[in-house]
C-alpha positions as CSV (number, residue, x, y, z in Angstrom):
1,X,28.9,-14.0,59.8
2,X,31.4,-11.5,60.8
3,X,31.1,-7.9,62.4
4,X,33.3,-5.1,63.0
5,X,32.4,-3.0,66.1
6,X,32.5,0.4,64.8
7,X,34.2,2.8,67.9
8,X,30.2,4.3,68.5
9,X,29.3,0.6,69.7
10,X,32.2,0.2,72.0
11,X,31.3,-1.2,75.2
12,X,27.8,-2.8,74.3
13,X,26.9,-5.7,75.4
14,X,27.0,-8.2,72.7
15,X,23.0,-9.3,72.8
16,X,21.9,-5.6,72.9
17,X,24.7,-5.4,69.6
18,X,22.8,-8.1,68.1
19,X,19.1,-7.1,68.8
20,X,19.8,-3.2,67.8
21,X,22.4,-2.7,65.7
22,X,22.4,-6.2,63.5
23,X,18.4,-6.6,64.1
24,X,18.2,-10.2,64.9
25,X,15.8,-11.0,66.7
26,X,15.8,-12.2,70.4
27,X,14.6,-16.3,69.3
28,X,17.9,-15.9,67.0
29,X,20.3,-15.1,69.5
30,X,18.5,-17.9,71.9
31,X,19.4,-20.4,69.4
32,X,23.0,-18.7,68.7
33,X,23.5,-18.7,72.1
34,X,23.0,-22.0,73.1
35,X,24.9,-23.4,70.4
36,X,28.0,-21.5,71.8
37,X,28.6,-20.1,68.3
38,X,29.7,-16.3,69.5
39,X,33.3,-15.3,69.3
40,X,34.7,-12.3,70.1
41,X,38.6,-11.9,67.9
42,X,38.6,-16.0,68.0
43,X,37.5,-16.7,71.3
44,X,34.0,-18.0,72.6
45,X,31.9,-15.6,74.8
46,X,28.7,-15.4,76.2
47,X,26.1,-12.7,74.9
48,X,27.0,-10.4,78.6
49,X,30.6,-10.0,77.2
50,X,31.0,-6.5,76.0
51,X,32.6,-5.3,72.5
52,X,35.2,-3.1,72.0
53,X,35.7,-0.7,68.7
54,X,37.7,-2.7,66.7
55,X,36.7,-6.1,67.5
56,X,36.1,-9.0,65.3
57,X,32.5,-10.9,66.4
58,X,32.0,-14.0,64.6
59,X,28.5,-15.5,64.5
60,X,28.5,-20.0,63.8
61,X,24.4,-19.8,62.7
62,X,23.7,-23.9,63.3
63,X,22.7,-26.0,60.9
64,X,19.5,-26.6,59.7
65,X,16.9,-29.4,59.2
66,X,15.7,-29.7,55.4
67,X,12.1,-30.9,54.8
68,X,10.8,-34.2,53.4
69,X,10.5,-33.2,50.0
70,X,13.4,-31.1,50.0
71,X,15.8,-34.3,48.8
72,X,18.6,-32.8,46.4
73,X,18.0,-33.3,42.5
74,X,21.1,-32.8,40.9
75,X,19.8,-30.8,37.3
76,X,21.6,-27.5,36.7
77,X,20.5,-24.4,37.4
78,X,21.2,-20.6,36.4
79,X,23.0,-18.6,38.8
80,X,22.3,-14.6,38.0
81,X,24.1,-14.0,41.5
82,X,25.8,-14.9,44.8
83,X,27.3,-13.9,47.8
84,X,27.7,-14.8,51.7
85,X,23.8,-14.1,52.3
86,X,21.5,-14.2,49.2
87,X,22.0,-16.2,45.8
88,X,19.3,-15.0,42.6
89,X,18.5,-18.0,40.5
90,X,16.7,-17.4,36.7
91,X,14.0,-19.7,37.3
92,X,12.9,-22.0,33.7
93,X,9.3,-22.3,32.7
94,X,7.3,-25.1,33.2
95,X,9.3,-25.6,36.9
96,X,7.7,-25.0,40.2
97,X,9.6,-22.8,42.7
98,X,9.1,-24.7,46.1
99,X,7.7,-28.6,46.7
100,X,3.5,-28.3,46.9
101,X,1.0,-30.6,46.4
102,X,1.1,-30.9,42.7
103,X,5.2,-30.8,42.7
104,X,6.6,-32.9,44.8
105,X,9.8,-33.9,43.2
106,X,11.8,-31.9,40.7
107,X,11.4,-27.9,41.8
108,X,13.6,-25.0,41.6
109,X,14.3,-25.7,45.2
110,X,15.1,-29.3,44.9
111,X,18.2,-28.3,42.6
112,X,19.0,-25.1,45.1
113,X,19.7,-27.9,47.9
114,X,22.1,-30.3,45.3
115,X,23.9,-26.9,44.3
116,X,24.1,-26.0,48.2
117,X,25.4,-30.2,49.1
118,X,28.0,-29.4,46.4
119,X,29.1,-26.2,47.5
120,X,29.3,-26.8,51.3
121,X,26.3,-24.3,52.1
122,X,24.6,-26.3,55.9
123,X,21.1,-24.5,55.2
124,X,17.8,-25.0,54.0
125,X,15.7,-23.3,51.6
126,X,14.7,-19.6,51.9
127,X,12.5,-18.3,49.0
128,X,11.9,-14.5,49.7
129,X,10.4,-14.2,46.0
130,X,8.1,-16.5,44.4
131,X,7.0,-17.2,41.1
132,X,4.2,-18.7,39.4
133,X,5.7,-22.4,37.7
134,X,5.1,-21.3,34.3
135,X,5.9,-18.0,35.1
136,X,9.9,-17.7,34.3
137,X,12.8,-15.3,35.8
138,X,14.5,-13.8,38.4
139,X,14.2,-15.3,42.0
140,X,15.5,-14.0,45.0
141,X,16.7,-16.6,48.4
142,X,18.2,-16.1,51.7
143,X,21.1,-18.6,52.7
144,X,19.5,-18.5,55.8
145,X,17.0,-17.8,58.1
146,X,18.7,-15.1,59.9
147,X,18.9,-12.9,56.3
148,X,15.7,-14.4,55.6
149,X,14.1,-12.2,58.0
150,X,16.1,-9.3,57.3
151,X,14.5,-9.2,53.8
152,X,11.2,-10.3,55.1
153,X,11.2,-7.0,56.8
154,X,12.8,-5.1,53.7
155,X,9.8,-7.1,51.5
156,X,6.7,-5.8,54.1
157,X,8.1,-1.9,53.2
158,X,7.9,-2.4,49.9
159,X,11.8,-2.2,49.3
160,X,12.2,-5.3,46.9
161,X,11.2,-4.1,43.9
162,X,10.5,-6.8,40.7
163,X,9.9,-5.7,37.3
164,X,8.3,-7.8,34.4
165,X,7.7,-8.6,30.6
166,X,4.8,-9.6,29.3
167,X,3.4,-10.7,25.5
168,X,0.0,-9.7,25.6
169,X,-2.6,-10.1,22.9
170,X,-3.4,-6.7,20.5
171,X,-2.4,-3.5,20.8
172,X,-2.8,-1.2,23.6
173,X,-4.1,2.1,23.1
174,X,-2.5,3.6,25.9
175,X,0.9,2.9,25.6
176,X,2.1,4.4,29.1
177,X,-0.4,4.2,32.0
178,X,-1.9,2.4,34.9
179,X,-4.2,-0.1,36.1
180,X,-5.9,0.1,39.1
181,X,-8.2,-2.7,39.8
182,X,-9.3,-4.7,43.4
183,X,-9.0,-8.4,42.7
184,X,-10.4,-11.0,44.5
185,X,-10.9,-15.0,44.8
186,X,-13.3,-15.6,41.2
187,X,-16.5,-17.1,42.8
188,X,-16.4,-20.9,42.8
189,X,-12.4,-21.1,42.5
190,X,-10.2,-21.6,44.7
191,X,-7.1,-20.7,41.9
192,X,-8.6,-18.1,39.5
193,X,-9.1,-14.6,40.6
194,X,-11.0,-11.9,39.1
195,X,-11.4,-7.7,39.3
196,X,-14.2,-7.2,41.9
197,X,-15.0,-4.0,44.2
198,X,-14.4,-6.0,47.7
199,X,-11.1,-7.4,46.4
200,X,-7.8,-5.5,47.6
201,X,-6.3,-2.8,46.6
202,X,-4.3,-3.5,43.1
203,X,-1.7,-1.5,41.1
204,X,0.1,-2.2,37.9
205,X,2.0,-0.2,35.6
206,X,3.0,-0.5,32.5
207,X,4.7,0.3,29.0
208,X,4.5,-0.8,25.8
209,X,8.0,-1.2,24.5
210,X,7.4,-3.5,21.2
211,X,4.7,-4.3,19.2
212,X,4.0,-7.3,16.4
213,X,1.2,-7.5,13.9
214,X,-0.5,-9.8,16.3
215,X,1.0,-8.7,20.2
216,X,2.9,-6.3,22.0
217,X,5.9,-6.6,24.9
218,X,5.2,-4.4,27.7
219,X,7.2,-3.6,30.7
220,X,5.9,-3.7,34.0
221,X,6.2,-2.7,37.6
222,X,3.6,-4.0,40.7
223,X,3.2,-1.7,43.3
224,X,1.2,-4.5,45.1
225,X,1.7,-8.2,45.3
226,X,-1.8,-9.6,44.6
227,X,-2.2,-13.3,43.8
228,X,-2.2,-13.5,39.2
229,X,-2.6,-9.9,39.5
230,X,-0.7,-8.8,36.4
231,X,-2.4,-11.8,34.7
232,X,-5.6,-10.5,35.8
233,X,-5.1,-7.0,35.4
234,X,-4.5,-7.5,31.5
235,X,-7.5,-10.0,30.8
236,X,-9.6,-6.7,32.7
237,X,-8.3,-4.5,30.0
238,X,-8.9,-6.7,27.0
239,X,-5.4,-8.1,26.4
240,X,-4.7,-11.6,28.5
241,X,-1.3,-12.4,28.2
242,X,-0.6,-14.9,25.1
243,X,-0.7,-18.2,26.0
244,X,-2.8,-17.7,29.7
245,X,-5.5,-20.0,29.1
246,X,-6.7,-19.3,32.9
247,X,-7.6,-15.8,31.5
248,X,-8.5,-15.9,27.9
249,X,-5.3,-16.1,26.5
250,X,-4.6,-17.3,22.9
251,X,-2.3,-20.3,23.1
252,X,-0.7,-19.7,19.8
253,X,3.5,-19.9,19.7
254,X,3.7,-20.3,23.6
255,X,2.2,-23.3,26.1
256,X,2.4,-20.8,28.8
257,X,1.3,-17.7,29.9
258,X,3.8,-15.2,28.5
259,X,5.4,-13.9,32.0
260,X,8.5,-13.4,32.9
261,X,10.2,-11.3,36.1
262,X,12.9,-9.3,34.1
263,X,15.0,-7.9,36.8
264,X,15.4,-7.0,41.3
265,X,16.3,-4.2,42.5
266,X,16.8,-4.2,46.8
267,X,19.2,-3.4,49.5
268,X,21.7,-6.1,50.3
269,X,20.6,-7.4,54.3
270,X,24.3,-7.1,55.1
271,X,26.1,-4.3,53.8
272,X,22.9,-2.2,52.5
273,X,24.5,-1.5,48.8
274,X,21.6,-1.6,46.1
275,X,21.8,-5.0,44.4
276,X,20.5,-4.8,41.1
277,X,19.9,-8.1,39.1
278,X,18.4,-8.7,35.2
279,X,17.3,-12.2,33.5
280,X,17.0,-11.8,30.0
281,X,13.7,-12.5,28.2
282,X,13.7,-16.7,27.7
283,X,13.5,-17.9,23.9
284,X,9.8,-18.8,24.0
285,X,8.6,-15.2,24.5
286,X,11.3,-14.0,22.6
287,X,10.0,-15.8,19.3
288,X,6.6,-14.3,19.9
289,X,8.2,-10.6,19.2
290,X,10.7,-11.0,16.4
């Protein structure tokens, strides 16, 4: 990763450069450090060496260790976007996002690491945004663990913003508007998850933007993160997403809940620029509104 010293750092040292300007944090520089991989215009310096405005300061990040069940399976993937620090994959249906449990082999993971083996990339995986394995769409990853905690910091003030379509059953009678519901664990379950006063705090809106005879598409922004909430929030209301079985959901057209994350918005780690990225609506959902 390079920087270059702007003339209002001249003279720092290069550890207090890293730990205040470029915000890594002091167990990244210990590793950095000890690798050697910290050159100042081509040469290899110590963090005590100072920078001068103009400079060229060259971070080597070292390699990482991949897990067990992170072996490479060579399927193909969809690439919505890439640079140096973050890549944003459109995530299938029916395709876990990380090795768990239950998917131990073939996840959307698994093919990021045969993707990274063919393009040279020495790094692990770095999921920042989760989805659901039946839920489809955009999903956001750090190339490393160094941007990986830039955006976990970006994430915790709210600053990643994910939007999302849904087919949900009927038709709403407020086409505009909010739910704002607490959602808990569903007593007995340790997966399902239900609108209860004790629950946290959760906010969804949404707007209906097509309807059928039999559904309608509605856009949606989460101001909170809660586990199945938009799933949940809908099945509160009267109108479970088609295909959710979990929450009441017709399965009629679709063998999944009808959920997809449409499109990020969030400021790039590096350079701060708004990255703004869209997945278009997958042909399952799409048949169930034309």
């Amino acid at each position: 990763m390079k920087f270059k010293i702007d003339p209002k750092h001249d003279g720092m040292l290069v550890r207090d450069y890293l730990y205040h300007v470029r915000a890594f944090s002091r167990r990244m520089v210990k590793v950095i450090k000890y690798d050697q991989g910290i050159l100042i215009n081509g040469s290899p310096v110590t963090v005590r060496a100072k920078v001068k405005a103009g400079d060229e300061l060259l971070v080597h990040f070292p390699a990482e260790e991949r897990g067990r069940h992170l072996a490479s399976i060579d399927k193909p993937i969809s690439v919505l976007y890439e640079d140096d620090e973050v890549i944003i994959l459109n995530k299938p249906p029916f395709l876990a996002t990380i090795p768990s449990v239950h998917h131990l082999d073939d996840t959307l993971g698994n093919r990021l690491m045969a993707y990274y083996d063919h393009h040279g990339i020495p790094f692990t995986l770095h999921v920042v945004t989760r989805l659901d394995a039946d839920t489809s769409g955009v999903v956001l990853v750090a190339k490393n663990r160094f941007v990986h905690s830039l955006l976990a910091r970006v994430q915790e003030k709210g600053e990643i913003n994910q939007n999302y379509q849904a087919v949900v059953e009927g038709h709403l009678e407020t086409k505009k508007g909010t739910i704002n519901a607490p959602i808990d664990r569903a007593p007995g379950s340790i997966i399902e998850r239900c609108v209860d006063p004790k629950g946290k705090t959760a906010v969804t809106h949404y707007e209906v933007v097509k309807e059928t005879n039999e559904t309608s598409l509605v856009h949606i922004r989460l101001e909170t993160g809660r586990t199945h909430q938009i799933r949940v929030h809908f099945n509160y209301i009267g109108h479970s997403l088609r295909g959710d079985s979990l929450y009441d959901g017709i399965k009629k057209g679709i063998s999944r809940q009808a959920l997809h994350c449409s499109s990020i918005r969030f400021p790039h780690p590096i350079s701060g620029h708004e990255i703004y990225v869209e997945a278009p609506l997958p042909e399952d959902m799409e048949s169930l509104i034309t």
